[in-house]
C-alpha positions in Angstrom: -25.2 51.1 -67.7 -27.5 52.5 -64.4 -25.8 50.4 -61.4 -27.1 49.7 -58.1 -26.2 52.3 -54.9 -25.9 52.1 -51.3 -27.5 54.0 -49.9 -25.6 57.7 -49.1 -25.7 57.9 -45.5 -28.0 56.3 -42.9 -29.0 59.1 -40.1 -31.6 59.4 -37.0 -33.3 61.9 -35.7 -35.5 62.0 -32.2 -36.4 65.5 -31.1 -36.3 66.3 -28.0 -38.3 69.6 -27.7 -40.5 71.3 -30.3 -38.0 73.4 -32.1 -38.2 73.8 -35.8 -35.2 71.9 -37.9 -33.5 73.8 -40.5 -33.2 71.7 -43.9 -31.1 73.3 -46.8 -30.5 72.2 -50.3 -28.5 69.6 -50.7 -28.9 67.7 -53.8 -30.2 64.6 -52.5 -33.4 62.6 -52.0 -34.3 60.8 -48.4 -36.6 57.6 -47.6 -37.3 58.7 -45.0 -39.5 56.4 -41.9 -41.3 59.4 -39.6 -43.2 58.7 -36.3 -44.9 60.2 -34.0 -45.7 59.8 -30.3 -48.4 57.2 -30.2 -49.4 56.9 -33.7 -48.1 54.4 -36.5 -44.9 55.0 -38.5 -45.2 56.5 -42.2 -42.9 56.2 -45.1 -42.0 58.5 -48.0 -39.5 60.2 -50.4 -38.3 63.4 -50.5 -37.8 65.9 -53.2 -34.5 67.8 -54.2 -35.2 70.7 -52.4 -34.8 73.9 -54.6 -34.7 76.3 -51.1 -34.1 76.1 -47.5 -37.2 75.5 -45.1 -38.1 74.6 -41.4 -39.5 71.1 -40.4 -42.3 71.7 -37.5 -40.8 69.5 -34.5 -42.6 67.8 -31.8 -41.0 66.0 -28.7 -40.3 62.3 -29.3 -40.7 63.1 -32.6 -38.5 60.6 -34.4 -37.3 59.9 -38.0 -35.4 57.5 -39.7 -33.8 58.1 -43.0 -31.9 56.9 -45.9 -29.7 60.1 -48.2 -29.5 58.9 -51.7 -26.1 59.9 -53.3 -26.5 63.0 -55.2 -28.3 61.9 -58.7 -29.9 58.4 -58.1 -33.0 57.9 -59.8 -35.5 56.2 -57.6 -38.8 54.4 -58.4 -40.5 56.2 -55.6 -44.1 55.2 -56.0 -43.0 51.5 -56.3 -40.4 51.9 -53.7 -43.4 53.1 -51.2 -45.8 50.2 -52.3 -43.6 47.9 -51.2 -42.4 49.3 -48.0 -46.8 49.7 -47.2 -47.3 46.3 -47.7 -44.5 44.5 -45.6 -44.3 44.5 -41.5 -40.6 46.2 -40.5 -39.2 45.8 -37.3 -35.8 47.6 -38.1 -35.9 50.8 -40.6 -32.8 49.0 -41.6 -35.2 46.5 -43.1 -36.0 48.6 -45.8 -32.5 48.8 -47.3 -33.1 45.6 -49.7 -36.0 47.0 -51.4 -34.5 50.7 -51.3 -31.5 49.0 -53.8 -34.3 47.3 -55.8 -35.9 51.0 -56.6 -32.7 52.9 -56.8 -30.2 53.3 -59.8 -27.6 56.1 -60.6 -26.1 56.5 -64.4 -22.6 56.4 -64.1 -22.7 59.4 -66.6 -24.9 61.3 -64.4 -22.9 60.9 -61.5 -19.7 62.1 -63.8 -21.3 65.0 -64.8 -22.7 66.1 -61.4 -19.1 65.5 -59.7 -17.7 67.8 -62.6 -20.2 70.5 -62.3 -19.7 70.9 -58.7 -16.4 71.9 -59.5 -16.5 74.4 -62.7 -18.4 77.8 -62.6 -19.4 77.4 -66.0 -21.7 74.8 -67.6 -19.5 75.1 -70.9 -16.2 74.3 -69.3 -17.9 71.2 -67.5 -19.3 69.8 -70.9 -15.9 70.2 -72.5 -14.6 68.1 -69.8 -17.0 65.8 -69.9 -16.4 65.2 -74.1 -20.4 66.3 -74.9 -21.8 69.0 -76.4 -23.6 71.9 -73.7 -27.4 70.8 -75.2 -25.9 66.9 -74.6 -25.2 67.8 -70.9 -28.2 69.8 -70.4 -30.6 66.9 -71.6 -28.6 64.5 -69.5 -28.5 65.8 -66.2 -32.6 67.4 -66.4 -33.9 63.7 -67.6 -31.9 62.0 -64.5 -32.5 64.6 -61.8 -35.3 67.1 -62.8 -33.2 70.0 -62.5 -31.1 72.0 -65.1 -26.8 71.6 -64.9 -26.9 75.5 -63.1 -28.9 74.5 -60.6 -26.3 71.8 -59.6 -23.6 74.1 -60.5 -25.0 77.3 -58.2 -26.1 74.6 -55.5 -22.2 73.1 -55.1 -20.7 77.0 -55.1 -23.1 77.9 -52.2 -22.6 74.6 -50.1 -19.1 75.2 -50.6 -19.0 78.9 -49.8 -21.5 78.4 -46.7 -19.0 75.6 -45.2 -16.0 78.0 -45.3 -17.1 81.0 -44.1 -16.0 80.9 -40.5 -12.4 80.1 -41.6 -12.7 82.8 -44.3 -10.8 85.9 -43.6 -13.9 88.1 -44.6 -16.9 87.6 -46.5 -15.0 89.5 -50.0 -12.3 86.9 -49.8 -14.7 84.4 -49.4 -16.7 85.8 -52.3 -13.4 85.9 -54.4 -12.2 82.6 -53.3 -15.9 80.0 -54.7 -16.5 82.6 -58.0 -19.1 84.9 -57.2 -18.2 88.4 -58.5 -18.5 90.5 -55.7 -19.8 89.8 -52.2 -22.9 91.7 -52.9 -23.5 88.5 -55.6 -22.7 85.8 -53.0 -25.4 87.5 -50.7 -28.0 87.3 -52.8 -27.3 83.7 -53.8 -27.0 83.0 -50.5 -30.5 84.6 -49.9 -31.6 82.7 -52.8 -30.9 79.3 -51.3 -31.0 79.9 -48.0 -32.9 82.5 -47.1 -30.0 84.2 -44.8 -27.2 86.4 -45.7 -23.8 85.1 -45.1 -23.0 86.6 -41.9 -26.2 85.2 -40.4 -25.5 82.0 -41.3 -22.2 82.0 -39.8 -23.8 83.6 -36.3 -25.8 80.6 -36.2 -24.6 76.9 -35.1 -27.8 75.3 -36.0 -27.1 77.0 -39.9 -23.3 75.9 -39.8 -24.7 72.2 -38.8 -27.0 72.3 -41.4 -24.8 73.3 -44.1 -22.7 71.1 -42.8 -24.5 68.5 -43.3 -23.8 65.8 -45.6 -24.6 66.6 -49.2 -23.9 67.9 -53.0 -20.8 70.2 -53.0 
């Protein structure tokens, strides 16, 4: 039976210069409340996102948002009818109707927490007690994306996170499944858009992948 969420985590943003913000993949969907200076507030939901990219930033740009656990299924045009026809005076506000529109499957959740942790699909449908096709029908319905890409998506998060403890970028490598470091490079170039050892020369990267999220 679907059952009712709260929401992930609550988070707030106000930018105080014009800098771009990094956003990687991280397996969950936002409501998100953005404003800017002198003009009225908008609502709306984001998508998983299947690659990193930059958010343009303006100062006193602020946004208020909601992360949906990785999974939940959300009635987003509903969700955002609602929220458009009542007068807010607290993001927060929106939380009531945000539970009314949201719903996880407790199988989904399952399956994503077991995928995260086996590198192949196979092994994570044995686990689960389904067949592979079972799995793969499951998790595309609830989420619109394939059991690999939550698979490759965990391994990456994962990897990205312990690189600056890692005792070299092989080891590393070894350590979340990839075959080589050559393989983790280009999956790290495939989700987000740096190589490894950018990503750990960067704090804004390390916060970002740090970052609550899917792993």
């Amino acid at each position: 039976m679907p059952q009712l969420l709260q929401p992930f985590e609550a988070w707030h943003h106000t930018s105080a210069s014009a800098d771009s913000t990094v956003v990687v993949p991280d397996g969950c969907r936002d409501l998100i409340l953005h404003a800017l200076p002198h003009q009225p507030p908008t609502w709306f939901v984001t998508d998983l996102a299947d690659t990193t990219y930059t958010v343009p930033g303006m100062v006193g740009e602020r946004y208020w948002g909601f992360r949906m656990q990785p999974g939940a299924q959300v009635d987003a045009k509903r969700l955002l009818a609602l929220l458009h026809k009542r007068s807010m005076n607290d993001a927060h506000d929106a939380l009531p109707l945000l539970h009314d529109c949201m719903v996880l499957d407790a199988r989904v959740a399952d399956a994503l927490q077991i995928l995260a942790r086996h590198s192949q699909v196979a092994q994570a449908a044995r686990q689960l007690g389904v067949s592979e096709r079972t799995l793969q029908r499951l998790v595309q319905v609830a989420t619109g994306r394939p059991p690999a890409y939550w698979k490759c998506l965990a391994r990456v998060r994962r990897a990205a996170q312990a690189l600056p403890e890692a005792p070299s970028l092989a080891e590393c490598a070894a350590d979340h499944g990839y075959t080589d470091q050559a393989h983790m490079t280009r999956e790290f170039g495939r989700w987000l858009g740096r190589t490894p050892a950018a990503v750990v020369a960067s704090p804004q990267w390390q916060a970002a992948i740090g970052a609550s999220g899917y792993c």
